[in-house]
N, CA, C and O atoms as CSV, one atom per row, in Angstrom:
chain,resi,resn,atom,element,x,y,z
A,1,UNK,N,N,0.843,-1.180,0.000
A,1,UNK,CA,C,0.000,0.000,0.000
A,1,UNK,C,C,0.886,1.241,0.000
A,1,UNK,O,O,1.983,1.127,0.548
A,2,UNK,N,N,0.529,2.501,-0.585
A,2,UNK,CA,C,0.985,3.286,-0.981
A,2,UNK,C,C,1.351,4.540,0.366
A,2,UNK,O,O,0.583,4.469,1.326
A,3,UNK,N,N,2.047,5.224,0.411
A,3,UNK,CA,C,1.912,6.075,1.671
A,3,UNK,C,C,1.028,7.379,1.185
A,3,UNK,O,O,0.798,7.706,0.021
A,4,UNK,N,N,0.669,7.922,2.187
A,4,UNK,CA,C,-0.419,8.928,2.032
A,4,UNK,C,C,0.397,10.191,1.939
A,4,UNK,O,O,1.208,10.347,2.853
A,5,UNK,N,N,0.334,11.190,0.943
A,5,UNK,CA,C,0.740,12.376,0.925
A,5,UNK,C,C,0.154,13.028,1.785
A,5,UNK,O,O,-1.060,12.874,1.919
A,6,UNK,N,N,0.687,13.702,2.391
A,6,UNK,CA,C,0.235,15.288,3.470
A,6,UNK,C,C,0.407,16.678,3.136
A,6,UNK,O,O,-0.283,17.623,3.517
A,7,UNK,N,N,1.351,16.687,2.423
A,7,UNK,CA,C,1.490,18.014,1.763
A,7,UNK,C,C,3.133,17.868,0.253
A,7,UNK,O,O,4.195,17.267,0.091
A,8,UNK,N,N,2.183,18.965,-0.502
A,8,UNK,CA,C,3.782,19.043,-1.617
A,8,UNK,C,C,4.218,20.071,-2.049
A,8,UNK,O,O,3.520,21.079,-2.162
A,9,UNK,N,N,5.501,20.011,-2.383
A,9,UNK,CA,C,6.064,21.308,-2.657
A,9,UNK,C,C,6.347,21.586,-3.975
A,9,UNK,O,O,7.422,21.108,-4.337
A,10,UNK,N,N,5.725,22.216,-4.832
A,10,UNK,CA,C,5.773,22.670,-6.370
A,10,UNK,C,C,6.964,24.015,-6.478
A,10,UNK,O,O,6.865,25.196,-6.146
A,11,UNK,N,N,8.385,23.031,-7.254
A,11,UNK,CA,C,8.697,23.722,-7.221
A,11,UNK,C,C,8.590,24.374,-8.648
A,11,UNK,O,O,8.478,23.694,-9.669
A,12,UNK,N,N,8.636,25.848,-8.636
A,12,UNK,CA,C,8.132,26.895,-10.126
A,12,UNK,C,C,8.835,27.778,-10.558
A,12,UNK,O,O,9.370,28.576,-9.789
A,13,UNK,N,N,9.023,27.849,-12.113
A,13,UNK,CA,C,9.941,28.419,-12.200
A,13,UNK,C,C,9.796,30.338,-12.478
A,13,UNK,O,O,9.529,30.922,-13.528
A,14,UNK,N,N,10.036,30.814,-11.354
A,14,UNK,CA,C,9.651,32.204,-10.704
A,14,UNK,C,C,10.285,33.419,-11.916
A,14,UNK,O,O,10.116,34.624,-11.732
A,15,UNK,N,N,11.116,32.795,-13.301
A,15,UNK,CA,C,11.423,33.776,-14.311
A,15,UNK,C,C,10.525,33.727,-15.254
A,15,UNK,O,O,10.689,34.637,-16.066
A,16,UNK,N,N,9.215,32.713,-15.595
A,16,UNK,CA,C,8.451,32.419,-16.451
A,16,UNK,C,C,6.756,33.186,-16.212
A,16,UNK,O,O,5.787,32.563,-15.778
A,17,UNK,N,N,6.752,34.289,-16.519
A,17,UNK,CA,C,5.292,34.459,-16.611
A,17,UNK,C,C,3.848,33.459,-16.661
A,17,UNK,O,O,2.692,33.504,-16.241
A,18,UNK,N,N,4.470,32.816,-17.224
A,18,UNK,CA,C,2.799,31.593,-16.950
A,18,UNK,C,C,2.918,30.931,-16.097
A,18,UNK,O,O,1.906,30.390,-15.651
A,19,UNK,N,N,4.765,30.566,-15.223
A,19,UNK,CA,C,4.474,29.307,-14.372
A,19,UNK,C,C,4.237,30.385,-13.105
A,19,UNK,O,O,3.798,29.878,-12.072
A,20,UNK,N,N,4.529,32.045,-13.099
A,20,UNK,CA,C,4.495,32.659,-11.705
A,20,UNK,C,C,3.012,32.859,-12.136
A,20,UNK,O,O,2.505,33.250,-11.085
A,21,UNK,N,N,1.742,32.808,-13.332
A,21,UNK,CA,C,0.054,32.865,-13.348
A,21,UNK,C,C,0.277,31.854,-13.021
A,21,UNK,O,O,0.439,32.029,-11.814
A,22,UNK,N,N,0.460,30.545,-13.251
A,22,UNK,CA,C,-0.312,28.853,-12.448
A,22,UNK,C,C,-0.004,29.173,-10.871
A,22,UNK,O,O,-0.831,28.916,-9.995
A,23,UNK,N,N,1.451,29.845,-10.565
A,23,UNK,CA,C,1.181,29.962,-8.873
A,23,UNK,C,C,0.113,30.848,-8.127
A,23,UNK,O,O,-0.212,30.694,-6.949
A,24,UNK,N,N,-0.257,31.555,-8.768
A,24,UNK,CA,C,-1.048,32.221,-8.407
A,24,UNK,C,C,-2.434,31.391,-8.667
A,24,UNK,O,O,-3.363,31.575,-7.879
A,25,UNK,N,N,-2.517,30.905,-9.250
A,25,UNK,CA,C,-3.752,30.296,-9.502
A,25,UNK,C,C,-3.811,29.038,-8.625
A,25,UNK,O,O,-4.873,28.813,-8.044
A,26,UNK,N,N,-2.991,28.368,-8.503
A,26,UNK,CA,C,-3.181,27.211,-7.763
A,26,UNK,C,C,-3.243,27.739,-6.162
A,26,UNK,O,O,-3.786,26.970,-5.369
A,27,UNK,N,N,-2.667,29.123,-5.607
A,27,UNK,CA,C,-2.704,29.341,-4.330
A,27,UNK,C,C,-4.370,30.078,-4.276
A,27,UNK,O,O,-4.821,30.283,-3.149
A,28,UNK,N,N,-5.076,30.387,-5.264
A,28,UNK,CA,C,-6.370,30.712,-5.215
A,28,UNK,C,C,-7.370,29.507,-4.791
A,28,UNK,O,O,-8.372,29.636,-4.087
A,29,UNK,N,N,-6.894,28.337,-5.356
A,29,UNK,CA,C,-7.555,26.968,-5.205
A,29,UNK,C,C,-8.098,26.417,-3.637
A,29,UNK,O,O,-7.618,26.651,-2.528
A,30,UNK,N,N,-8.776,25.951,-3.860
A,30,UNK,CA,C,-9.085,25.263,-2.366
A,30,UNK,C,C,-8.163,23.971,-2.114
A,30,UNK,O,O,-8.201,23.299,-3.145
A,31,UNK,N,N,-7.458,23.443,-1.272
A,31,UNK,CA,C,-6.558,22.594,-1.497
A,31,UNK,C,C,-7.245,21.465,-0.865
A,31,UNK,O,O,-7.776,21.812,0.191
A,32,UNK,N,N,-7.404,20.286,-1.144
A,32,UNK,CA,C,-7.325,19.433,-0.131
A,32,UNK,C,C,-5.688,18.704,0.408
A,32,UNK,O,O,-5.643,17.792,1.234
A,33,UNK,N,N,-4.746,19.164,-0.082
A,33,UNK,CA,C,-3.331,18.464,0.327
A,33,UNK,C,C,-3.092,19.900,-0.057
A,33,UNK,O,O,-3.455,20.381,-1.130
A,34,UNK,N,N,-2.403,20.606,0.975
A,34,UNK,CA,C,-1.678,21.703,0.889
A,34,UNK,C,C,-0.518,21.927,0.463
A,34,UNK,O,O,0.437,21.259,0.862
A,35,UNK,N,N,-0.392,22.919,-0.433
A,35,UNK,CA,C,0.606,23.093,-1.518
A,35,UNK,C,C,1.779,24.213,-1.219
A,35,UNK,O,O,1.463,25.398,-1.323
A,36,UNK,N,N,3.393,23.793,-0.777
A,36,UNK,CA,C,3.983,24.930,-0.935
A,36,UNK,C,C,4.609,25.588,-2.306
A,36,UNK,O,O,5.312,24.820,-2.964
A,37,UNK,N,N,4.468,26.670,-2.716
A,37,UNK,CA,C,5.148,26.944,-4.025
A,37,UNK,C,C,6.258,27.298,-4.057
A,37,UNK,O,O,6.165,28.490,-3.765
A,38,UNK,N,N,7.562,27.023,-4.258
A,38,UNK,CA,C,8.510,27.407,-4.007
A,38,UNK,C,C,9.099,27.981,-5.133
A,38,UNK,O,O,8.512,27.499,-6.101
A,39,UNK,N,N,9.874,28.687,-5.470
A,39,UNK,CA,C,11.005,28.876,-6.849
A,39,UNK,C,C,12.199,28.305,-6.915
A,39,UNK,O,O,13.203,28.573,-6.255
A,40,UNK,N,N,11.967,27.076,-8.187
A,40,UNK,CA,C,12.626,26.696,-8.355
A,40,UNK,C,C,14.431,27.162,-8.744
A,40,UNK,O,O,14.708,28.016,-9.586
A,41,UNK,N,N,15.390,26.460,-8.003
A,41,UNK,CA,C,16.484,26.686,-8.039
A,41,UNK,C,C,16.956,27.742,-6.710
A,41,UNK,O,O,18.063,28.245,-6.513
A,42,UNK,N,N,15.816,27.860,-5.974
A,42,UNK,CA,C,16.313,29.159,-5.496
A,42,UNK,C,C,16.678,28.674,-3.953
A,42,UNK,O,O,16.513,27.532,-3.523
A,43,UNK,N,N,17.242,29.865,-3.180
A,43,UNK,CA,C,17.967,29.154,-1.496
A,43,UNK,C,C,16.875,28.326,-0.804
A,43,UNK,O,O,17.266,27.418,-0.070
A,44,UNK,N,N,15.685,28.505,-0.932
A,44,UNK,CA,C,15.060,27.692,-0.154
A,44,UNK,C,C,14.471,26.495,-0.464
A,44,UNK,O,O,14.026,25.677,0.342
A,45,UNK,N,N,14.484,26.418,-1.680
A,45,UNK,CA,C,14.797,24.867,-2.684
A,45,UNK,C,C,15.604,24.046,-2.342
A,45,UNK,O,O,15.558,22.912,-1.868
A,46,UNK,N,N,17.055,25.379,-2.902
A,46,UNK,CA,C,18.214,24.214,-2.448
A,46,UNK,C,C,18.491,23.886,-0.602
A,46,UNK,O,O,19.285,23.113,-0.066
A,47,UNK,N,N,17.796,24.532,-0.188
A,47,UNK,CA,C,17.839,24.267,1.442
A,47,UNK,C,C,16.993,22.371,1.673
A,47,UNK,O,O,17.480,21.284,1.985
A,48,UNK,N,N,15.771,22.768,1.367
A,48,UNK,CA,C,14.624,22.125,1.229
A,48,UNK,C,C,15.368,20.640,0.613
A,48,UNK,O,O,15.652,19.713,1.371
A,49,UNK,N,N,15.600,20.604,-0.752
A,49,UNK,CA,C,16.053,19.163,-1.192
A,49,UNK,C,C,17.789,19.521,-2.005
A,49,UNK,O,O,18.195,19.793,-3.135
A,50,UNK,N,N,18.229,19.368,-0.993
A,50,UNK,CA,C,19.517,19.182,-1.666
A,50,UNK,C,C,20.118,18.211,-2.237
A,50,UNK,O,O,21.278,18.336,-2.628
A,51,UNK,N,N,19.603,17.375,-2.341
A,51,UNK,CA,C,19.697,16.039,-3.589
A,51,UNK,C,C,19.100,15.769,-4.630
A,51,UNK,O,O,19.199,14.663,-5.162
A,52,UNK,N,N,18.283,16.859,-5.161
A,52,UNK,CA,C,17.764,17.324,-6.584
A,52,UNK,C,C,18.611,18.035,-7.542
A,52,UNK,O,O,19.631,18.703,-7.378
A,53,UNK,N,N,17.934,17.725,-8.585
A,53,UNK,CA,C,19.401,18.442,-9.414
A,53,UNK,C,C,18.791,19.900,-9.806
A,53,UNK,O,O,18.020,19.897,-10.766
A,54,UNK,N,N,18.979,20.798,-9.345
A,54,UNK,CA,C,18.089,22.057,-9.128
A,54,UNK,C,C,17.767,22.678,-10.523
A,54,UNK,O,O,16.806,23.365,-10.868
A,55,UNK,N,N,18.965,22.190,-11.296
A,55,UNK,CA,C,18.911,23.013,-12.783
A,55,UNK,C,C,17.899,22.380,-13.480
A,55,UNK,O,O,17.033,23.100,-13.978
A,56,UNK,N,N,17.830,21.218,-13.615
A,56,UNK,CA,C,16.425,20.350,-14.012
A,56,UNK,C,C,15.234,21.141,-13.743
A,56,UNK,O,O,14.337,21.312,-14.568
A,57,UNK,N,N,15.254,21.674,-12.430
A,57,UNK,CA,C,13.784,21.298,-11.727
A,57,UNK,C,C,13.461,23.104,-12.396
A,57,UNK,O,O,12.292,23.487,-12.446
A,58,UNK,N,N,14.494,23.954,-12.811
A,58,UNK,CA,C,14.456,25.417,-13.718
A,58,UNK,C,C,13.465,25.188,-14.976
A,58,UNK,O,O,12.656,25.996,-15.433
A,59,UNK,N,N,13.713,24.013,-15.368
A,59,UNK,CA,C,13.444,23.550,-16.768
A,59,UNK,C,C,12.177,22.796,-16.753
A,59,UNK,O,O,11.321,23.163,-17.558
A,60,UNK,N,N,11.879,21.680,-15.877
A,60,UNK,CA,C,10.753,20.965,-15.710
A,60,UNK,C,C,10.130,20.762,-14.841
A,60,UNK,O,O,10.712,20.212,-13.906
A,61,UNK,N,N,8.645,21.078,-14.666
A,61,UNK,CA,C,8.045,21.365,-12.975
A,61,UNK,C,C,8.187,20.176,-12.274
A,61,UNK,O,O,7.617,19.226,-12.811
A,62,UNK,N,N,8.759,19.941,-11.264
A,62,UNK,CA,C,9.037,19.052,-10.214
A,62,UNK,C,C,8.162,19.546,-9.070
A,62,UNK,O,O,8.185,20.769,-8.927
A,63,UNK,N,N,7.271,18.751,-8.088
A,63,UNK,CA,C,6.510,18.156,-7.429
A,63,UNK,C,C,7.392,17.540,-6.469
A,63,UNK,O,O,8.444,17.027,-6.848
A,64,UNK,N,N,7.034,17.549,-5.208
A,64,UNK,CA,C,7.804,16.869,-4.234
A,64,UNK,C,C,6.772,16.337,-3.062
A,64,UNK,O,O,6.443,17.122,-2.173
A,65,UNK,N,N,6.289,15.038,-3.080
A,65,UNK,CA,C,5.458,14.723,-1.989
A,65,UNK,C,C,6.475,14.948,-0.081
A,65,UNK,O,O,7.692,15.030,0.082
A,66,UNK,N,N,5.634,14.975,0.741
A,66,UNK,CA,C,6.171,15.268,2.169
A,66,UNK,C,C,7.203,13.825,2.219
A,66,UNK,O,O,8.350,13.947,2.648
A,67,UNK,N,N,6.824,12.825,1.869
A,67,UNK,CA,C,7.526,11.435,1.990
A,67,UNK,C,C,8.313,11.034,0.996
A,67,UNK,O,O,8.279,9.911,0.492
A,68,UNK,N,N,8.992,11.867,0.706
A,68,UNK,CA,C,9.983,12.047,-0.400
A,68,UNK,C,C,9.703,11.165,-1.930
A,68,UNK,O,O,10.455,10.336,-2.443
A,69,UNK,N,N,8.266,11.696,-2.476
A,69,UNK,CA,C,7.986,11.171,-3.581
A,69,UNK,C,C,8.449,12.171,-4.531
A,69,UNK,O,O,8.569,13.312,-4.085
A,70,UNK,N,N,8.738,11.963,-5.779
A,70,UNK,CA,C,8.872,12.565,-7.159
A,70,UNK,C,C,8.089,12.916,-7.814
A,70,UNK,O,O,7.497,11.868,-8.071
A,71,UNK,N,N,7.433,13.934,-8.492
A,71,UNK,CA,C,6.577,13.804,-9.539
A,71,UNK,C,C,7.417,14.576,-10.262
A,71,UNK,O,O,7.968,15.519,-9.695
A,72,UNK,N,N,7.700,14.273,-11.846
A,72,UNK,CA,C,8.174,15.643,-12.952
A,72,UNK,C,C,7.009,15.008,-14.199
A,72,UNK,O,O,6.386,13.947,-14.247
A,73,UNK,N,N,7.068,16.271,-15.187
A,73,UNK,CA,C,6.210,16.793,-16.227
A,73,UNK,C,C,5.003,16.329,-16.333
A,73,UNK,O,O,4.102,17.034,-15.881
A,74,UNK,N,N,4.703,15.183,-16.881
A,74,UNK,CA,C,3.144,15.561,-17.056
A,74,UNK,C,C,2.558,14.826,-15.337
A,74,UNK,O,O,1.456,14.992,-14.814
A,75,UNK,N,N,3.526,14.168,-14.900
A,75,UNK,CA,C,2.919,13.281,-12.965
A,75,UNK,C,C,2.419,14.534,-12.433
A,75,UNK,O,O,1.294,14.666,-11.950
A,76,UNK,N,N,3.619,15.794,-12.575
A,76,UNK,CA,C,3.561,16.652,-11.634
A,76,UNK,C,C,2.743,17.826,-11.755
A,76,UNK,O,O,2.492,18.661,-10.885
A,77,UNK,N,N,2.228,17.764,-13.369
A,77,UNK,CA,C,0.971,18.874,-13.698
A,77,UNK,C,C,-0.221,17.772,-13.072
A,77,UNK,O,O,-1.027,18.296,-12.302
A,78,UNK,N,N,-0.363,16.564,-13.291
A,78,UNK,CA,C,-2.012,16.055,-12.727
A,78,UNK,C,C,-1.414,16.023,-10.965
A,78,UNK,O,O,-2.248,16.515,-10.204
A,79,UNK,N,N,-0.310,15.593,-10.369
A,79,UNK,CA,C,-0.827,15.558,-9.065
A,79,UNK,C,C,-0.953,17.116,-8.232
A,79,UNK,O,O,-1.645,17.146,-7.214
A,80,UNK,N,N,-0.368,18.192,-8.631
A,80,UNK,CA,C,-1.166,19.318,-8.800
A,80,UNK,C,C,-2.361,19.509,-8.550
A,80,UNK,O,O,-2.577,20.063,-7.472
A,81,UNK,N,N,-3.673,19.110,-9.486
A,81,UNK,CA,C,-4.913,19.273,-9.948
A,81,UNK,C,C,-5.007,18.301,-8.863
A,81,UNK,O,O,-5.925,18.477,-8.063
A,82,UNK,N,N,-4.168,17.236,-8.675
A,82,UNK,CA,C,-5.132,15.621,-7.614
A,82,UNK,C,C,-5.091,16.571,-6.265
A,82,UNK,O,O,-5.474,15.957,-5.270
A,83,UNK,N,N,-4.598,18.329,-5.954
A,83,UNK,CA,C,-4.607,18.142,-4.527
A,83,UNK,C,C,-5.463,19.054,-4.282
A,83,UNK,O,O,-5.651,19.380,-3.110
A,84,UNK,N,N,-6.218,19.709,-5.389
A,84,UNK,CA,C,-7.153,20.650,-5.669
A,84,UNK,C,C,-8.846,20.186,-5.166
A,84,UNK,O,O,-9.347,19.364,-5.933
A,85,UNK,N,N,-9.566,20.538,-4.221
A,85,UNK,CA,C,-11.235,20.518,-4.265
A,85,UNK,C,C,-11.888,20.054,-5.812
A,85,UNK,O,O,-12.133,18.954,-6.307
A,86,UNK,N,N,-12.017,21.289,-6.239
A,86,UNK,CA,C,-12.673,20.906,-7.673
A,86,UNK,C,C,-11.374,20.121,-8.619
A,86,UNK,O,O,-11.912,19.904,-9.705
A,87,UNK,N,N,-10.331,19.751,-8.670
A,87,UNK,CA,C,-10.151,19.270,-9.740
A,87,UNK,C,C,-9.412,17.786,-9.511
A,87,UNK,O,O,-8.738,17.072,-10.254
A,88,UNK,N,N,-9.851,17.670,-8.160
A,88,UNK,CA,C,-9.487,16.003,-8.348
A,88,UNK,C,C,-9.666,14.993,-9.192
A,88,UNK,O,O,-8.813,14.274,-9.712
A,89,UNK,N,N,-11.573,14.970,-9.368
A,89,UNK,CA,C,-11.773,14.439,-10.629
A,89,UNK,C,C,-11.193,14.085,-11.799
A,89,UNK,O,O,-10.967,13.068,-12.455
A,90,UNK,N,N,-10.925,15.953,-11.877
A,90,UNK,CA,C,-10.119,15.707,-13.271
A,90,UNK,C,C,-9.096,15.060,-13.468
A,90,UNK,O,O,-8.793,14.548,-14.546
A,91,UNK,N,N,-8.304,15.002,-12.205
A,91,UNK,CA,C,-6.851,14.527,-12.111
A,91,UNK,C,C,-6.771,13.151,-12.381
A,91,UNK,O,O,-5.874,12.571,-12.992
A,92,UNK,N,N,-8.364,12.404,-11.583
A,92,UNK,CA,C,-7.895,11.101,-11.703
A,92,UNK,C,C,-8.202,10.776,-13.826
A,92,UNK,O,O,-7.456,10.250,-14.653
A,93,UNK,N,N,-9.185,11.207,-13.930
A,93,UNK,CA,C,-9.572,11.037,-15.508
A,93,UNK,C,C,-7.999,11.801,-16.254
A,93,UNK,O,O,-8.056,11.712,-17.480
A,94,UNK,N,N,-6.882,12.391,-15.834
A,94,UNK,CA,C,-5.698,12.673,-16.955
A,94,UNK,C,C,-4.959,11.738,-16.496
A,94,UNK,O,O,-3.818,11.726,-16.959
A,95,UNK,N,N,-5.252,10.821,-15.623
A,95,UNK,CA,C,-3.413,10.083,-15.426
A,95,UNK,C,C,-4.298,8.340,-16.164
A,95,UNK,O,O,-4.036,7.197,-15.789
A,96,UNK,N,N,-5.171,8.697,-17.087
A,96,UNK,CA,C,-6.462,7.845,-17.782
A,96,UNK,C,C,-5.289,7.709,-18.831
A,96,UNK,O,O,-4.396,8.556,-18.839
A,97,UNK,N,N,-5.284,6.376,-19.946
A,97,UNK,CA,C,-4.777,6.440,-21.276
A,97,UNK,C,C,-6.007,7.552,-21.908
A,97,UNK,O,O,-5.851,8.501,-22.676
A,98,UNK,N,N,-7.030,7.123,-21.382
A,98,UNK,CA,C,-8.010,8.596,-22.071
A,98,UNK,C,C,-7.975,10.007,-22.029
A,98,UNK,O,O,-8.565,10.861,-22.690
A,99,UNK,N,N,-6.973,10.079,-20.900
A,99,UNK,CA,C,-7.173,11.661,-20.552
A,99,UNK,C,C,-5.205,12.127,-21.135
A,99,UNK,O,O,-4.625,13.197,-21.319
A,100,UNK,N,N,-4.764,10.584,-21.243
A,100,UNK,CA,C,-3.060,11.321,-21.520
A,100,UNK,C,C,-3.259,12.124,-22.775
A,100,UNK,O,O,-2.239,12.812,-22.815
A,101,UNK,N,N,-3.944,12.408,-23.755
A,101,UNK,CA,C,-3.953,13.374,-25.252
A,101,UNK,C,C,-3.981,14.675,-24.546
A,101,UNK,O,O,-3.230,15.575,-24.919
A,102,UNK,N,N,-4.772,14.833,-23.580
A,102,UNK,CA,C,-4.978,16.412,-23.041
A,102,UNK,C,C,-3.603,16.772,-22.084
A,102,UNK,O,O,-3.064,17.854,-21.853
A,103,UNK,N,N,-3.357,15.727,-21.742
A,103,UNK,CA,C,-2.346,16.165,-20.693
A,103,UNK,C,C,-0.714,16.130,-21.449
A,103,UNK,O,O,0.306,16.223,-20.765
A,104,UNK,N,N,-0.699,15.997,-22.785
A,104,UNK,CA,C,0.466,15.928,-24.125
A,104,UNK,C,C,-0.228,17.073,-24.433
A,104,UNK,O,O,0.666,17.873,-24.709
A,105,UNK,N,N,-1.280,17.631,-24.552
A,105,UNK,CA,C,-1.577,18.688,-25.836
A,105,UNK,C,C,-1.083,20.036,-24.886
A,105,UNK,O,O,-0.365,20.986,-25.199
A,106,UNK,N,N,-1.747,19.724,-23.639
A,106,UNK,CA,C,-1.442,21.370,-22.517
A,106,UNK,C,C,0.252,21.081,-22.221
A,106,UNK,O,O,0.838,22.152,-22.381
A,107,UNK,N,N,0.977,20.251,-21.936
A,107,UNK,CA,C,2.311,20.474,-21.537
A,107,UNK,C,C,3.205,20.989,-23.276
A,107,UNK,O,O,4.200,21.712,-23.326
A,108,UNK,N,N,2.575,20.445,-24.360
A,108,UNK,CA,C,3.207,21.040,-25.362
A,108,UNK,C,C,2.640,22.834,-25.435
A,108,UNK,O,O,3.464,23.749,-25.422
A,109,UNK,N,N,1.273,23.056,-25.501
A,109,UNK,CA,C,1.241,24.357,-25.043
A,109,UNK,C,C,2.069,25.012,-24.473
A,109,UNK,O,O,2.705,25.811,-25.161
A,110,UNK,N,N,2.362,24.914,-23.009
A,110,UNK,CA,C,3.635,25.332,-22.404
A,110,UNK,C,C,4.567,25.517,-22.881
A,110,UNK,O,O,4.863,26.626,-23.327
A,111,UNK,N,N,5.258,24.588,-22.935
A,111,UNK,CA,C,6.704,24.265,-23.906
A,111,UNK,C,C,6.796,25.605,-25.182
A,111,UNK,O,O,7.744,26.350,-25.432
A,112,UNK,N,N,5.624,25.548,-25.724
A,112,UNK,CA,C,5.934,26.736,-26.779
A,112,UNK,C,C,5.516,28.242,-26.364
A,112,UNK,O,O,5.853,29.244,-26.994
A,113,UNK,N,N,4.791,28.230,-25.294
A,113,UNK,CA,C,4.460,29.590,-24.855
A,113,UNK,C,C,6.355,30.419,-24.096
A,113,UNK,O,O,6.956,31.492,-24.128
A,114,UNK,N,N,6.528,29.070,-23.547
A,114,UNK,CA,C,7.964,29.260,-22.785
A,114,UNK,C,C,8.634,29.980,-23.654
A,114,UNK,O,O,9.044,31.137,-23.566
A,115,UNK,N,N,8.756,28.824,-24.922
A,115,UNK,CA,C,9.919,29.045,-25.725
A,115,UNK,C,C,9.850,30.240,-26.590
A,115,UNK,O,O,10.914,30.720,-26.983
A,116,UNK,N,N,8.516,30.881,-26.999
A,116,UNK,CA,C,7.724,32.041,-27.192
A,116,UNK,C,C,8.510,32.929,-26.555
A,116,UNK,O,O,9.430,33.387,-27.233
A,117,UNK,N,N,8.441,33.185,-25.793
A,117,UNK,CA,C,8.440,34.648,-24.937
A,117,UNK,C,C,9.599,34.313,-24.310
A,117,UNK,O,O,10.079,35.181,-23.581
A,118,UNK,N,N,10.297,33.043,-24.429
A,118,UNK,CA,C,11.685,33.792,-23.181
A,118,UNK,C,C,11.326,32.967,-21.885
A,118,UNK,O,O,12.165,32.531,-21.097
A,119,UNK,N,N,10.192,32.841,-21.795
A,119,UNK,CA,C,10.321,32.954,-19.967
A,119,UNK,C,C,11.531,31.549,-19.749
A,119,UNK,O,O,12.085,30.784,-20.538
A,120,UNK,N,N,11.550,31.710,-18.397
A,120,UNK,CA,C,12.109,30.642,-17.958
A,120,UNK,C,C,13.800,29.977,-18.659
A,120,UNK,O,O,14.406,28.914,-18.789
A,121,UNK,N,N,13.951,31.463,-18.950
A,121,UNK,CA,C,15.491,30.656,-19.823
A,121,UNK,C,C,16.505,32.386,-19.506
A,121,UNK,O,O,16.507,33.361,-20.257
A,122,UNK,N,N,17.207,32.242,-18.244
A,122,UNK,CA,C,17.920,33.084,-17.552
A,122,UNK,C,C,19.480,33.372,-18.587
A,122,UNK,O,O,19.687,32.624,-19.542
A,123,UNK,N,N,20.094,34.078,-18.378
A,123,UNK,CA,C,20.922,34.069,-19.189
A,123,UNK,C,C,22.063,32.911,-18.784
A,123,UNK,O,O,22.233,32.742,-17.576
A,124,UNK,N,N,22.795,32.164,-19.641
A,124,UNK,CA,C,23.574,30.896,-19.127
A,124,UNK,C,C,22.803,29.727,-19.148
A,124,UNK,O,O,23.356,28.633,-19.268
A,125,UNK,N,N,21.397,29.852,-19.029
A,125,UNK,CA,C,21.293,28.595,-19.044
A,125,UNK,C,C,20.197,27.746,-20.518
A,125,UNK,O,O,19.675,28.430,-21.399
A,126,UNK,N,N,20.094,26.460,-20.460
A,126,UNK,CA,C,18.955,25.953,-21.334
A,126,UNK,C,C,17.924,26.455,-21.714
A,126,UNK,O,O,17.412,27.146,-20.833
A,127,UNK,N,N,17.349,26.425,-22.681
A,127,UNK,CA,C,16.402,26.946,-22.663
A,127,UNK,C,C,15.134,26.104,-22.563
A,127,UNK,O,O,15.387,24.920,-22.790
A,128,UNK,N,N,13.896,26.333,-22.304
A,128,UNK,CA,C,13.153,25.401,-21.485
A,128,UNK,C,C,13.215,23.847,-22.633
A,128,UNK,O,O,13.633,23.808,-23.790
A,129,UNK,N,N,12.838,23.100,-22.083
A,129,UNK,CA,C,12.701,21.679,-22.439
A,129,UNK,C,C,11.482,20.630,-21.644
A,129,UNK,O,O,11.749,19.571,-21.076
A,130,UNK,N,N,10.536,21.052,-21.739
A,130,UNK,CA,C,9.396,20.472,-20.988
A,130,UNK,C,C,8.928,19.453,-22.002
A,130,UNK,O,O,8.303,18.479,-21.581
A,131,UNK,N,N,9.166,19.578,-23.286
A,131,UNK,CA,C,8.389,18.904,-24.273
A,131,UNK,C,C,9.514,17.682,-23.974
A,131,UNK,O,O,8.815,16.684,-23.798
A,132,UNK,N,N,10.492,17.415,-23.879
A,132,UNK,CA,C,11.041,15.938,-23.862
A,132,UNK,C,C,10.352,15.182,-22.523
A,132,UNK,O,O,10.315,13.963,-22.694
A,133,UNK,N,N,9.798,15.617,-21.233
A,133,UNK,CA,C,8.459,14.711,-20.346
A,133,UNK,C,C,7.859,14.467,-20.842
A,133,UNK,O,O,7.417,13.393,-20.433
A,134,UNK,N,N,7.107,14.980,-22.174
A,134,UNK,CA,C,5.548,14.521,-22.490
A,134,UNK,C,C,6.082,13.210,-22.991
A,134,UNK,O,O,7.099,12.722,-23.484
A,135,UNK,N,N,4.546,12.809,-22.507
A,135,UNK,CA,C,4.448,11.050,-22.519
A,135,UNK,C,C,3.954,10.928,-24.249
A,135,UNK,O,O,3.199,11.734,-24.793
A,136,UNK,N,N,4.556,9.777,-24.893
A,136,UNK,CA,C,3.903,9.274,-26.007
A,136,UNK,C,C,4.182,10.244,-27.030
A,136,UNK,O,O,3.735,10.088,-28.167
């Protein structure tokens, strides 16, 4: 049997205009598993899990259950939504072979809005790469 999450820490990447709108939006949410948002790469990240590879987590949203679970790209956009009031539902119907097309079509969204505008790509480093998580 699986251990029970209590709380997770999303970490986000705080140079990207849409991922600092999803923080804001997800801290509007009603939570049922309470969510910290952190910025990714930053001192209290690297305080928090110092055995992550921080530059990754710049590039692809990483999820961190209290019991040291993993989620990255498309795990860590549905368990997100799984800790949400209204969008549990949904969460369980995207981690569906039925629901994976939507959850490939919105993380490629991303990926090109990123790569669009810049966000999330500091000077020195990669530039985003979210589209190599999507599943299938």
């Amino acid at each position: 049997m699986g251990v029970p999450v209590r709380r997770l820490t999303v970490l986000y990447d705080a140079q990207c205009s849409l991922c600092v709108h999803l923080r804001h939006w997800l801290q509007r949410q009603r939570q049922l598993v309470p969510l910290d948002l952190v910025p990714a790469g930053s001192h209290e990240a690297r305080r928090r899990y110092p055995g992550i590879d921080h530059e990754r987590t710049r590039r692809e949203i990483t999820v961190l259950g209290d019991r040291g679970q993993v989620f990255t790209g498309a795990g860590a956009w549905i368990v997100c939504l799984w800790a949400l009031a209204e969008h549990r539902p949904k969460a369980h119907w995207l981690a569906t072979p039925a629901g994976a097309p939507f959850v490939r079509v919105t993380m490629l969204a991303a990926a090109k809005y990123r790569e669009a505008t810049g966000s999330g790509t500091p000077a020195g480093t990669q530039a985003c790469d979210d589209r190599c998580s999507v599943p299938g």
